[in-house]
MIBALO-245757 format. One record per atom (N, C-alpha, C): residue number from 1; chain; x, y, z; atom name; residue in three letters. Coordinates in pm, whole numbers. Example, Ala and Ser with C-alpha at 12.3 -4.5 7.8 and 13.67 -1.06 7.14 Angstrom:
<recs>
i;ch;X;Y;Z;at;aa
1;A;1319;-569;780;N;ALA
1;A;1230;-450;780;CA;ALA
1;A;1320;-330;780;C;ALA
2;A;1285;-225;708;N;SER
2;A;1367;-106;714;CA;SER
2;A;1290;3;787;C;SER
</recs>
This chain:
<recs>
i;ch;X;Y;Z;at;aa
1;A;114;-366;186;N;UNK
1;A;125;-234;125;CA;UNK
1;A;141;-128;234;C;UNK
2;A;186;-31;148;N;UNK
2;A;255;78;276;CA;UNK
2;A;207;199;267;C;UNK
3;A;143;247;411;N;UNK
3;A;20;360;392;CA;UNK
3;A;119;488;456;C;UNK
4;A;90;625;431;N;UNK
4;A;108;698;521;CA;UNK
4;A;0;810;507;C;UNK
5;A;-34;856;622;N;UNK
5;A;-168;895;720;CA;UNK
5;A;-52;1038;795;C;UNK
6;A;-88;1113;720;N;UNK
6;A;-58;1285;747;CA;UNK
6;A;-161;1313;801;C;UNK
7;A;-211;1340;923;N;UNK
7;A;-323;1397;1010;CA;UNK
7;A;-247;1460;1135;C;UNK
8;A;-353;1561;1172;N;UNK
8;A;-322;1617;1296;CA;UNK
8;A;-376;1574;1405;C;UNK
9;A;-562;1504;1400;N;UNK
9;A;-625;1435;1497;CA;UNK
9;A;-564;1332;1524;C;UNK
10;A;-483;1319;1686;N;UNK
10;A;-471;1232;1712;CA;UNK
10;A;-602;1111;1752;C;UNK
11;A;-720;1141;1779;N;UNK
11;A;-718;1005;1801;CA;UNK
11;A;-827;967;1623;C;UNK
12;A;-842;1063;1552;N;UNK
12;A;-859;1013;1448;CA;UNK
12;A;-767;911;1332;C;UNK
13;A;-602;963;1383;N;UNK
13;A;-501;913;1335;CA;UNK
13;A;-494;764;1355;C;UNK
14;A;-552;749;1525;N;UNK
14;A;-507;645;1585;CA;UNK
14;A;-659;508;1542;C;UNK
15;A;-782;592;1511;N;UNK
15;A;-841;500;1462;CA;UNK
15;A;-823;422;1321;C;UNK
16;A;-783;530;1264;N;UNK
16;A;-777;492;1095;CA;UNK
16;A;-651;411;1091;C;UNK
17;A;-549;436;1203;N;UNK
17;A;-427;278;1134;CA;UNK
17;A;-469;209;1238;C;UNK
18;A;-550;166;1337;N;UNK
18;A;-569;72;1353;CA;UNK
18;A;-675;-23;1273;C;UNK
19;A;-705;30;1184;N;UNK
19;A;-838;6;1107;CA;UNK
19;A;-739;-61;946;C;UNK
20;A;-666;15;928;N;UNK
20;A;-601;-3;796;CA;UNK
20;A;-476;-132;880;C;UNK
21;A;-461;-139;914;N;UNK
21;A;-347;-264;991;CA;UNK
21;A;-454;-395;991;C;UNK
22;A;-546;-332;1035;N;UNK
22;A;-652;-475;1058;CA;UNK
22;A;-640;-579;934;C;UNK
23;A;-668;-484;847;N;UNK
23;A;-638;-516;659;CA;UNK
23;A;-544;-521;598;C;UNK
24;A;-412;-546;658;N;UNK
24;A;-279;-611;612;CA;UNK
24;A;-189;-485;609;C;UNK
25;A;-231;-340;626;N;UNK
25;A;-217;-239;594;CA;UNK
25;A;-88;-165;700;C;UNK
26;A;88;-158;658;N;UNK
26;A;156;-95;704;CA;UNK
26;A;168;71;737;C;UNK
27;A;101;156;825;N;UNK
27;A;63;224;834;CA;UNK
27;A;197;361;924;C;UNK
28;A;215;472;858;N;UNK
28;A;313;522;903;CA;UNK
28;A;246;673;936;C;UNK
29;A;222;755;1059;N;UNK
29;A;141;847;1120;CA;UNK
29;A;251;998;1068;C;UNK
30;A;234;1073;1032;N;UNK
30;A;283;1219;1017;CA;UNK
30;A;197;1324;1111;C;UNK
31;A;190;1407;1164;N;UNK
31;A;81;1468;1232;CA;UNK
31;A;158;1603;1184;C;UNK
32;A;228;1663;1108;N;UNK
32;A;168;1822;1055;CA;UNK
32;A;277;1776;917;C;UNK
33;A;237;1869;875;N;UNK
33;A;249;1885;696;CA;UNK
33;A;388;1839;658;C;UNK
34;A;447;1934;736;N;UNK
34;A;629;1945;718;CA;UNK
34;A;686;1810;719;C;UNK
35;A;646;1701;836;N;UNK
35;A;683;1572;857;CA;UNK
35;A;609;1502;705;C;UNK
36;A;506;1506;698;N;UNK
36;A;439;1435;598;CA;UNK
36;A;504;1416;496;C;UNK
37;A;507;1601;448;N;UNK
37;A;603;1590;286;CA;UNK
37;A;738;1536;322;C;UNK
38;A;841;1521;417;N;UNK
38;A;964;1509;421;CA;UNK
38;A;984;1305;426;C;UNK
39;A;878;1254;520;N;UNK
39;A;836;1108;473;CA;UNK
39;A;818;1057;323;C;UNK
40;A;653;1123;268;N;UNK
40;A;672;1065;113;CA;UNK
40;A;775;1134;80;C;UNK
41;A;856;1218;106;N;UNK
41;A;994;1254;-23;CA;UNK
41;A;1059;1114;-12;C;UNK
42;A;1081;1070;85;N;UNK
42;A;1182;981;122;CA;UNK
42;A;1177;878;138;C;UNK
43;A;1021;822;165;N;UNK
43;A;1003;680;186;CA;UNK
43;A;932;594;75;C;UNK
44;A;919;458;69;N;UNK
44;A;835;420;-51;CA;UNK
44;A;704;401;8;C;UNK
45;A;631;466;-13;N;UNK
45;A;452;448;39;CA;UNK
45;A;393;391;-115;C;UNK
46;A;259;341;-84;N;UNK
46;A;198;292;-180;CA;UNK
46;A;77;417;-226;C;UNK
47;A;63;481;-116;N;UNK
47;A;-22;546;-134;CA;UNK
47;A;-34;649;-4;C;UNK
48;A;-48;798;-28;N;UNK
48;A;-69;892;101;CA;UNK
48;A;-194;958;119;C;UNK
49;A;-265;973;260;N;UNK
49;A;-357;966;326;CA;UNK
49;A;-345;1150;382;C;UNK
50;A;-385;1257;297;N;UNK
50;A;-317;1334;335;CA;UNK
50;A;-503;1462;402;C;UNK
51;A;-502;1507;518;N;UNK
51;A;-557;1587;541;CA;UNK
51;A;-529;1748;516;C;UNK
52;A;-594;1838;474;N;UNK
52;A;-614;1916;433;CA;UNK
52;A;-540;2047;538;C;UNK
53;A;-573;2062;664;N;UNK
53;A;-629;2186;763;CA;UNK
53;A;-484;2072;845;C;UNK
54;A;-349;2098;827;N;UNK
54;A;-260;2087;874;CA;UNK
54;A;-165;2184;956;C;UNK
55;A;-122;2150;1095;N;UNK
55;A;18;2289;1132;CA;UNK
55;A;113;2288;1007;C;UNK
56;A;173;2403;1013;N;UNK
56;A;350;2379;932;CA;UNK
56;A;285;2399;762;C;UNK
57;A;253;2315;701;N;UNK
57;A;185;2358;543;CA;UNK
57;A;76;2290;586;C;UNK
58;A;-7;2318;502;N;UNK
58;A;-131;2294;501;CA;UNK
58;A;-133;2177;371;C;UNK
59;A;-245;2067;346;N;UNK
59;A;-242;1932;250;CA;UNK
59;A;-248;2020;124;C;UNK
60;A;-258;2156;64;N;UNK
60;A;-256;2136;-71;CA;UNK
60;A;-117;2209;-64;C;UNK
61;A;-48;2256;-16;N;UNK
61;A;91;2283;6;CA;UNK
61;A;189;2197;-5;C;UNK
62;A;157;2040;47;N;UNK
62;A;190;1922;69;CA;UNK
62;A;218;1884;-96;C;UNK
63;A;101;1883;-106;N;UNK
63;A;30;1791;-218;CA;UNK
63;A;165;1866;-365;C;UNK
64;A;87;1964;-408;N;UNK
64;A;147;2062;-494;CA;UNK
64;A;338;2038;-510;C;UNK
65;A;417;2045;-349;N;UNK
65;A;549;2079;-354;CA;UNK
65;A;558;1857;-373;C;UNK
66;A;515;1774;-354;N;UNK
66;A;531;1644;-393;CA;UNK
66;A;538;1652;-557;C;UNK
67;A;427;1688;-641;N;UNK
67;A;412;1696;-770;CA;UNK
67;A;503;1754;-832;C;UNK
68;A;547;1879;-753;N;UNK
68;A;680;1961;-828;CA;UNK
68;A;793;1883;-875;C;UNK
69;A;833;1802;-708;N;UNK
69;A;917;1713;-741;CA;UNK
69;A;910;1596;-794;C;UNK
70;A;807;1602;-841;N;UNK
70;A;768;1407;-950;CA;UNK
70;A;813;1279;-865;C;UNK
71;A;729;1352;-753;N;UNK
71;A;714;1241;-648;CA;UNK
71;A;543;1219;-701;C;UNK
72;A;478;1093;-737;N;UNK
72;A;398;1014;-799;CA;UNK
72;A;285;951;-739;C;UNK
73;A;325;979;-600;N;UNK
73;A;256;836;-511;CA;UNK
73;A;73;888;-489;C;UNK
74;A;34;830;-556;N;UNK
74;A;-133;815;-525;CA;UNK
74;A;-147;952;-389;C;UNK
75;A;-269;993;-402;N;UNK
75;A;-288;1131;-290;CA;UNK
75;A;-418;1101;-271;C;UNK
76;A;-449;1058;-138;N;UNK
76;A;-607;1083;-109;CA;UNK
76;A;-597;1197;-19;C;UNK
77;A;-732;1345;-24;N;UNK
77;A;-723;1401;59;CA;UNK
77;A;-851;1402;129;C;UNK
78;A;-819;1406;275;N;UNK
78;A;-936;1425;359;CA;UNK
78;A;-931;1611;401;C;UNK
79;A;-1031;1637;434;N;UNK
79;A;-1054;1778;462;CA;UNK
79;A;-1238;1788;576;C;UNK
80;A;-1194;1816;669;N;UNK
80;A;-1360;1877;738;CA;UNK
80;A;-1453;1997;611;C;UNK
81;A;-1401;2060;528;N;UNK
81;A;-1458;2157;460;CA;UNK
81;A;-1549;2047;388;C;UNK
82;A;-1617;2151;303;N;UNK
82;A;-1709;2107;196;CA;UNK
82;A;-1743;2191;93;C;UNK
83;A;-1753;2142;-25;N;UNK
83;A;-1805;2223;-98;CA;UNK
83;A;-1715;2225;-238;C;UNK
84;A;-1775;2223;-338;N;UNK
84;A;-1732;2187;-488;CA;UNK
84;A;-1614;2273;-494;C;UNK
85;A;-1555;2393;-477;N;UNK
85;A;-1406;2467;-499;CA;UNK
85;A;-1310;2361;-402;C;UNK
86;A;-1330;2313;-259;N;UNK
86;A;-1240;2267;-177;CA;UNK
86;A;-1174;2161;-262;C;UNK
87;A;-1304;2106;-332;N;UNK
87;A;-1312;1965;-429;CA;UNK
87;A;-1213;1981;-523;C;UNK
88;A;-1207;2085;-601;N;UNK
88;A;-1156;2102;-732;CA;UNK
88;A;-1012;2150;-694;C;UNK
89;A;-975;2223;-582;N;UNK
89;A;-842;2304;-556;CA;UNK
89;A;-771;2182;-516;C;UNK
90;A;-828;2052;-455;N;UNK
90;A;-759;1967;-388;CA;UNK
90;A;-714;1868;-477;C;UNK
91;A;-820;1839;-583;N;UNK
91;A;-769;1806;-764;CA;UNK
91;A;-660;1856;-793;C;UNK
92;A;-689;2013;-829;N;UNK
92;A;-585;2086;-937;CA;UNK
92;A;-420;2098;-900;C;UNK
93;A;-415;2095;-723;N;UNK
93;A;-267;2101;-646;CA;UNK
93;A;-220;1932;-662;C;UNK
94;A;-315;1831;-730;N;UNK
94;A;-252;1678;-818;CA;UNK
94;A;-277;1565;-710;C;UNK
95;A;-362;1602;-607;N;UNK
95;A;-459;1521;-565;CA;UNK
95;A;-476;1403;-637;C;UNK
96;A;-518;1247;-627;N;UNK
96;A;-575;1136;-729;CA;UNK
96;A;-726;1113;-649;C;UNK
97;A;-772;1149;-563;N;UNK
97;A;-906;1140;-478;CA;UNK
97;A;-899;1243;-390;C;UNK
98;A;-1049;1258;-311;N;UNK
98;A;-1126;1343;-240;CA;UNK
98;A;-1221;1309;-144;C;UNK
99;A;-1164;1282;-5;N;UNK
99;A;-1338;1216;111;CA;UNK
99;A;-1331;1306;223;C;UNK
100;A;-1424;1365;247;N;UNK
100;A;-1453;1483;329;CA;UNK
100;A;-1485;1387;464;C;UNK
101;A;-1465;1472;541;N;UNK
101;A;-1501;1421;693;CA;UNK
101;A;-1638;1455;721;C;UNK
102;A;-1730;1402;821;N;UNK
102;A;-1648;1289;840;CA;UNK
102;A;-1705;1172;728;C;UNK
103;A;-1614;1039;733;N;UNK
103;A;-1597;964;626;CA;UNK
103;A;-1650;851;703;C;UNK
104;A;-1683;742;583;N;UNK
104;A;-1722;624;650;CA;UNK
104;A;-1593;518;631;C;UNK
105;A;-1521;406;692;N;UNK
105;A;-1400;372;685;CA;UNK
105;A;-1425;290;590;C;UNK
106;A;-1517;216;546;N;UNK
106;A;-1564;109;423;CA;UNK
106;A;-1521;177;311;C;UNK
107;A;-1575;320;312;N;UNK
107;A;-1608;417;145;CA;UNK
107;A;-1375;433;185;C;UNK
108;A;-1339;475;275;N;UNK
108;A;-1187;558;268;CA;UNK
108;A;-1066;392;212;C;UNK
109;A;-1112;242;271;N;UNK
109;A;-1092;137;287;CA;UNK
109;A;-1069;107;121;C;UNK
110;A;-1227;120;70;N;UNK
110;A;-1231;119;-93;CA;UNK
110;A;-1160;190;-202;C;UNK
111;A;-1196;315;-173;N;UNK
111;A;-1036;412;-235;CA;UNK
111;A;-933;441;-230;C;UNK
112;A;-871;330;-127;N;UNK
112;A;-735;328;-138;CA;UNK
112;A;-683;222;-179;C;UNK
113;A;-799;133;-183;N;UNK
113;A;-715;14;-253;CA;UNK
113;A;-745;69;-406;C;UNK
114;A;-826;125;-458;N;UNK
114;A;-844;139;-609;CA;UNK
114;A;-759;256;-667;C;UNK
115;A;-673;354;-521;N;UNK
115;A;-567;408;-573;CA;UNK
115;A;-442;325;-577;C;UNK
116;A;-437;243;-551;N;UNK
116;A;-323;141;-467;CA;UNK
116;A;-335;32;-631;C;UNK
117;A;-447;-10;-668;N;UNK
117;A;-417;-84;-789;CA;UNK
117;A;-360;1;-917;C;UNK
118;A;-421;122;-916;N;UNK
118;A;-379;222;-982;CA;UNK
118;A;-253;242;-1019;C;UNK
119;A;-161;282;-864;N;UNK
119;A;-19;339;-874;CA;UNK
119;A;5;428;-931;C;UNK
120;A;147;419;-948;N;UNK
120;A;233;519;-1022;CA;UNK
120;A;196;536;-1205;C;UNK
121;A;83;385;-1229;N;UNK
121;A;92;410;-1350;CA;UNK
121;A;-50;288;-1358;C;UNK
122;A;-85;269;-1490;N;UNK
122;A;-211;165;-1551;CA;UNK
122;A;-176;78;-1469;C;UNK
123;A;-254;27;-1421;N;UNK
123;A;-242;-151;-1361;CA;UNK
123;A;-378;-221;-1360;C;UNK
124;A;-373;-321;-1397;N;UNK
124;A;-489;-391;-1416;CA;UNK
124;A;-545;-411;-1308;C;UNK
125;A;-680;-454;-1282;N;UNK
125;A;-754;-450;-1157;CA;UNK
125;A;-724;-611;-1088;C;UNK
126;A;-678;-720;-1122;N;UNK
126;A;-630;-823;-1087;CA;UNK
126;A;-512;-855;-1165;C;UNK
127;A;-430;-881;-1063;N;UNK
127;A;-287;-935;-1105;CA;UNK
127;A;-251;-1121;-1131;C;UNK
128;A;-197;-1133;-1260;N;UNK
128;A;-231;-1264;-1289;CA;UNK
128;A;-92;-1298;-1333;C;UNK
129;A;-34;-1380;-1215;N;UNK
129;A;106;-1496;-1271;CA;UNK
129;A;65;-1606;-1281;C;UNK
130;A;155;-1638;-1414;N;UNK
130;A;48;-1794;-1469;CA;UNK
130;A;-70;-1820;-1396;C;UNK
131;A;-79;-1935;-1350;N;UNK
131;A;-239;-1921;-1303;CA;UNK
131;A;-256;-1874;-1178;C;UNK
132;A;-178;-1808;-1105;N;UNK
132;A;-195;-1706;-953;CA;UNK
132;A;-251;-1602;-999;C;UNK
133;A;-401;-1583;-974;N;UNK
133;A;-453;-1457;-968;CA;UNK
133;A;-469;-1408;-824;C;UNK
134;A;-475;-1221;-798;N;UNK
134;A;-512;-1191;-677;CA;UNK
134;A;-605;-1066;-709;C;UNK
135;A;-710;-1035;-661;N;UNK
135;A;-805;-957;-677;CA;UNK
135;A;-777;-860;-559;C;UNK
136;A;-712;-729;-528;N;UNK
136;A;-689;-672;-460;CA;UNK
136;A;-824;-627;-367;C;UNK
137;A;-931;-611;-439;N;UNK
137;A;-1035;-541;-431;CA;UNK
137;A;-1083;-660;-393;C;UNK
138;A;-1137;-775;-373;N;UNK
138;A;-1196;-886;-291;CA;UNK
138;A;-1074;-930;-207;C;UNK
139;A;-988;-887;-163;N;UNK
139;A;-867;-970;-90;CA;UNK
139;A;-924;-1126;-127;C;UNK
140;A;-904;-1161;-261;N;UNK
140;A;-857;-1309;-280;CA;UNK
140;A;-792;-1341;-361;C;UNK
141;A;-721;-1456;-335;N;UNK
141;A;-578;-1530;-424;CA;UNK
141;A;-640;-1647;-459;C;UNK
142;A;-642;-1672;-612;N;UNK
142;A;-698;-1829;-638;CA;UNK
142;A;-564;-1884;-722;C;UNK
143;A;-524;-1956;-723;N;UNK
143;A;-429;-2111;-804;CA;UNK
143;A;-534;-2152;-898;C;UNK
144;A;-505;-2157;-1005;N;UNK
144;A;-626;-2205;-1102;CA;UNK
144;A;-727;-2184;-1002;C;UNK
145;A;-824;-2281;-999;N;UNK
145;A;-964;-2264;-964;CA;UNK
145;A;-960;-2262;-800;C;UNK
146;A;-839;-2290;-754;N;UNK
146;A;-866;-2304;-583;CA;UNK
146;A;-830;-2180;-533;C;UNK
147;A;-941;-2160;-450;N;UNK
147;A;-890;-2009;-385;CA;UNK
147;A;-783;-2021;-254;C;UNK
148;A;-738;-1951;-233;N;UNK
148;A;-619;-1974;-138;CA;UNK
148;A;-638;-1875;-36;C;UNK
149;A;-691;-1915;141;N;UNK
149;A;-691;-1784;219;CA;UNK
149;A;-544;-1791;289;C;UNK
150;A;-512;-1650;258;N;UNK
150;A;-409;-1549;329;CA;UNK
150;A;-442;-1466;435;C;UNK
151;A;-359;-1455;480;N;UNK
151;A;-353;-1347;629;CA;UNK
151;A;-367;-1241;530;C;UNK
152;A;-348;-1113;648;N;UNK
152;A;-353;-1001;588;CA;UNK
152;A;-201;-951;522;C;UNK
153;A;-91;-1002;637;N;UNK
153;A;71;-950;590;CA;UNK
153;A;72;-1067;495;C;UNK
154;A;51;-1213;448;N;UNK
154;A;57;-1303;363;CA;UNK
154;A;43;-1220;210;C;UNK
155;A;-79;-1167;221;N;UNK
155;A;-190;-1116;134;CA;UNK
155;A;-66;-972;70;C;UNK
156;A;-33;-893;144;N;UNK
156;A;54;-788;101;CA;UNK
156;A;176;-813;67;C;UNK
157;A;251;-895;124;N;UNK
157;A;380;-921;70;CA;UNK
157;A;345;-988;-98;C;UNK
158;A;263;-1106;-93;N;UNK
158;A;229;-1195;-242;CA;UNK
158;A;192;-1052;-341;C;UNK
159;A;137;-996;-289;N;UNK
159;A;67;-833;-371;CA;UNK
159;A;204;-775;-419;C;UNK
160;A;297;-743;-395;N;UNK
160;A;440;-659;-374;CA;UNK
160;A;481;-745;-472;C;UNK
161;A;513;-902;-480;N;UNK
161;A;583;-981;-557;CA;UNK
161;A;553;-965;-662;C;UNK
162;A;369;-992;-700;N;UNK
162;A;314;-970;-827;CA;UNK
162;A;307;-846;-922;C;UNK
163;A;386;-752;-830;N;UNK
163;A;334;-642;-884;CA;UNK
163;A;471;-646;-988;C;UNK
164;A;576;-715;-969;N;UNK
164;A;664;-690;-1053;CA;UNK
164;A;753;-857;-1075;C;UNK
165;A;637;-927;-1170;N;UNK
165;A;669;-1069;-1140;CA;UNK
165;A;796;-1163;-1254;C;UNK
166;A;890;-1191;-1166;N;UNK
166;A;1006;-1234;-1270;CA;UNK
166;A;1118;-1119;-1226;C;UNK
167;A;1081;-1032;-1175;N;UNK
167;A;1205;-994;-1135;CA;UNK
167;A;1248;-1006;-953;C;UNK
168;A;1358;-995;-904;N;UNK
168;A;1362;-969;-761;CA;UNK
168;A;1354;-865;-683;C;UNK
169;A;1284;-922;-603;N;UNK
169;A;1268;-818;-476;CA;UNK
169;A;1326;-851;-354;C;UNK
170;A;1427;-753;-279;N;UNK
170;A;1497;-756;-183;CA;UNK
170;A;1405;-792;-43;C;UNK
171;A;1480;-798;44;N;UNK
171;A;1432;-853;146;CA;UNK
171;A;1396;-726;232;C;UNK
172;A;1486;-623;218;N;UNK
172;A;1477;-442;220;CA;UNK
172;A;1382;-393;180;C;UNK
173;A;1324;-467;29;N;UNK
173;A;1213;-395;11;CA;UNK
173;A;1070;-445;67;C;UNK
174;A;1088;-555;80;N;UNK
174;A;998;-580;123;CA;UNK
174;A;946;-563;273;C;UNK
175;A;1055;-546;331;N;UNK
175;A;1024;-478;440;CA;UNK
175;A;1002;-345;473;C;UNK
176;A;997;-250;400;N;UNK
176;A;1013;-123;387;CA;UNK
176;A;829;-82;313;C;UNK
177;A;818;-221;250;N;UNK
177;A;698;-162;171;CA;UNK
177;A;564;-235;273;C;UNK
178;A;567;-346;351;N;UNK
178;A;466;-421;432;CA;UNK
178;A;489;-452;539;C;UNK
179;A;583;-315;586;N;UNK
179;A;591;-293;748;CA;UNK
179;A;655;-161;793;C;UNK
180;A;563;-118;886;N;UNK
180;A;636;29;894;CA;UNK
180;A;709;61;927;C;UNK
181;A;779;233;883;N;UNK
181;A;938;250;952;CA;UNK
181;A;958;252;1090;C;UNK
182;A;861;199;1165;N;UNK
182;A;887;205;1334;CA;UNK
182;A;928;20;1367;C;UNK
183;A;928;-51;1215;N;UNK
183;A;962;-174;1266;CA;UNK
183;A;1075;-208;1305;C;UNK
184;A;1073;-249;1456;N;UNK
184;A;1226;-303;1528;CA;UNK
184;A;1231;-419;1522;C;UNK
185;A;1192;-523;1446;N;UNK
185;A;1210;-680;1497;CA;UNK
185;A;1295;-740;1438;C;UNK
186;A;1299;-875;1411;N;UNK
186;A;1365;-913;1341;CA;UNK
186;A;1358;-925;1192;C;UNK
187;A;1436;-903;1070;N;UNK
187;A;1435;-885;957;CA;UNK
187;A;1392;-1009;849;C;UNK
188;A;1437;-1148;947;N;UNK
188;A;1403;-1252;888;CA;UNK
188;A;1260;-1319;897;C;UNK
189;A;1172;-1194;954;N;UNK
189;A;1023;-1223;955;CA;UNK
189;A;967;-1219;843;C;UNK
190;A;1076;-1127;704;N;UNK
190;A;1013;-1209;576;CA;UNK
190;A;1048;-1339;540;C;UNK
191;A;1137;-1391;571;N;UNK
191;A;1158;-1524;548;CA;UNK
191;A;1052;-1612;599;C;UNK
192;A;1018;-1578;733;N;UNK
192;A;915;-1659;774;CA;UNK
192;A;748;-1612;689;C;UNK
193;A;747;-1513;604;N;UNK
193;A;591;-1485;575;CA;UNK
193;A;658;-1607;426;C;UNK
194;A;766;-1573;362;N;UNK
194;A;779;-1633;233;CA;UNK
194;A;764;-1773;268;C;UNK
195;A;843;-1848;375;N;UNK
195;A;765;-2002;403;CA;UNK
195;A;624;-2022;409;C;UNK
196;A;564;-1920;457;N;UNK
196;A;407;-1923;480;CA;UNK
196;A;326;-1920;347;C;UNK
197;A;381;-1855;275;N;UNK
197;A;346;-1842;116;CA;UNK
197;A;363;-1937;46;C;UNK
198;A;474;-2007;38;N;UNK
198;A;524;-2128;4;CA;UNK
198;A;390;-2247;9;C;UNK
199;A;445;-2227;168;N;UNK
199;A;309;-2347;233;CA;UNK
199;A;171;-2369;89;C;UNK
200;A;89;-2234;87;N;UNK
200;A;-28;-2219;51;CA;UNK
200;A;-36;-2182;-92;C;UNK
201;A;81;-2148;-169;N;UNK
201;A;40;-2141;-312;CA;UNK
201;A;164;-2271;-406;C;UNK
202;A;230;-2264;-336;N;UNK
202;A;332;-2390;-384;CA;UNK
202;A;346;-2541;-346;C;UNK
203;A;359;-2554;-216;N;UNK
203;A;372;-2701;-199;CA;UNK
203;A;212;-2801;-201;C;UNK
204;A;100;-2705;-194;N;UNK
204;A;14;-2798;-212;CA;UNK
204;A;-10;-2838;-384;C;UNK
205;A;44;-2753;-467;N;UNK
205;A;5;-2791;-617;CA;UNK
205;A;159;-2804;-684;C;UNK
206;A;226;-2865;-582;N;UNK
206;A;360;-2940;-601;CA;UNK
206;A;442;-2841;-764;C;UNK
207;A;479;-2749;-658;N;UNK
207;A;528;-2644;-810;CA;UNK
207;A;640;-2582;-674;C;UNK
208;A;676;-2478;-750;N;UNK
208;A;782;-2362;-674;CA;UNK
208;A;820;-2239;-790;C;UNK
209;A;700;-2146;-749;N;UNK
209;A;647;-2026;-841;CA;UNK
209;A;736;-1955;-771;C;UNK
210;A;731;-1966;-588;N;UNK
210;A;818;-1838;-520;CA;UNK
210;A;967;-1883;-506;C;UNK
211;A;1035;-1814;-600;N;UNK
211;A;1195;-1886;-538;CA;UNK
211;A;1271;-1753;-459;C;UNK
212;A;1386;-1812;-439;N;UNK
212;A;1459;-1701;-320;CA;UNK
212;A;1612;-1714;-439;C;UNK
213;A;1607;-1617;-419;N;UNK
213;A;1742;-1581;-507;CA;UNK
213;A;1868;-1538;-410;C;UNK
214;A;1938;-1659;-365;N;UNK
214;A;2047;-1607;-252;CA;UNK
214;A;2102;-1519;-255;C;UNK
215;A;2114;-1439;-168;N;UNK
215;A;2192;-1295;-170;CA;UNK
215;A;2108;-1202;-235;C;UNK
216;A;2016;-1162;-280;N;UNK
216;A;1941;-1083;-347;CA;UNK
216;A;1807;-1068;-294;C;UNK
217;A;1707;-1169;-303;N;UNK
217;A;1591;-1193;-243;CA;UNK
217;A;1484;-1244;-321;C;UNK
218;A;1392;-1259;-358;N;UNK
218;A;1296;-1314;-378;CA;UNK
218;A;1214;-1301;-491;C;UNK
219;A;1222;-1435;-572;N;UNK
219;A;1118;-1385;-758;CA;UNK
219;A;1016;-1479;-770;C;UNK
220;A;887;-1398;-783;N;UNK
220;A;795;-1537;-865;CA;UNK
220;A;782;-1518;-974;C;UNK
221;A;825;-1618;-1012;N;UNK
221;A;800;-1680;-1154;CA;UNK
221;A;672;-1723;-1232;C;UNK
222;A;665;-1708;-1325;N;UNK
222;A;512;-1712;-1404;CA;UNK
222;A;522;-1860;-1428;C;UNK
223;A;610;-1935;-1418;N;UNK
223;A;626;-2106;-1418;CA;UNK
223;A;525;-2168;-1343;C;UNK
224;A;460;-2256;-1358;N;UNK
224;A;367;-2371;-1240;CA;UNK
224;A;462;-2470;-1211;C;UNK
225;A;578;-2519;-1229;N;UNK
225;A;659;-2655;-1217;CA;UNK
225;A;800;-2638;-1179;C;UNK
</recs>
């Protein structure tokens, strides 16, 4: 999943994606307002990480001109202030959460995945293809009754598939959504996470749920066989 982190503290910036990467977490840095909003206009994030007390606009400036444009994407805001109006103004400009600094990374860790199951719209709190469940909120994947451990990029790409299962997802998107826009490598490193996936939810319970759709990219199927 694909974060972006609008802050001006650099080395606060620099703790929190190394912290959110740890956790499978594609992490993309904005450091004043103007960059921030012009990223979510343009990029697919899962969810934005937006501070308050920004150069250029300030986070409810941010926040507000995103909503205008029915840009959707989940809004957590951080802010050093305090106090029940900061709370409510950072709501009313269409905010989806609120963690004041300073924060603990467990409590910021937790609300973004429960904006992140959320989305753009209802989503159930575990995602279930035929018998592939994944519990976003425990990072675990079970096959019927066997639980299955994933890496952290394993864990986000399978997340991306399920979220829209039976149809395809490009190889573009998936790179765009569980790796950030500073990625230079090679493109066929989803190919290599989808063998890895393969490995651990398909060939041991002799099925092929993840298929590759040549030229297009990649569908799981709610099939076990």
């Amino acid at each position: 999943m694909r974060i972006l982190l609008v802050e001006d503290e650099a080395k606060l910036a620099a703790y929190v994606k190394r912290g959110l990467e740890r956790e499978g977490f594609a992490v993309d840095i904005a450091g004043d307002g103007e960059q921030g909003l012009w990223l979510a206009s343009s990029e697919p994030y899962d969810v934005v990480v937006l501070d308050i007390m920004l150069p250029k606009l300030n986070g409810y400036r941010v926040c507000a001109e995103l909503r205008r444009q029915q840009v959707w994407i989940p809004i957590l805001m951080l802010t050093a202030k305090t106090g029940e109006y900061d709370e409510a103004e950072a709501l009313d400009t269409g905010a989806d959460d609120f963690l004041s600094k300073p924060f603990s990374f467990v409590v910021l860790l937790a609300r973004l995945r429960a904006l992140i199951r959320r989305g753009t719209g209802e989503r159930p709190a575990v995602s279930e293809v035929g018998d592939l469940r994944l519990d976003p909120a425990q990072r675990r994947v079970f096959v019927g009754d066997v639980e299955v451990n994933l890496t952290p990029t394993e864990f986000s790409v399978l997340q991306l598939l399920m979220r829209q299962p039976g149809d395809v997802v490009s190889k573009a998107d998936i790179l765009a959504s569980c790796w950030d826009w500073a990625f230079e490598g090679d493109p066929n490193i989803v190919e290599v996470y989808i063998r890895h996936l393969r490995r651990k939810i398909d060939l041991p319970f002799g099925r092929s749920q993840l298929e590759t759709v040549r030229g297009a990219g990649y569908r799981l199927s709610a099939h076990d066989a």
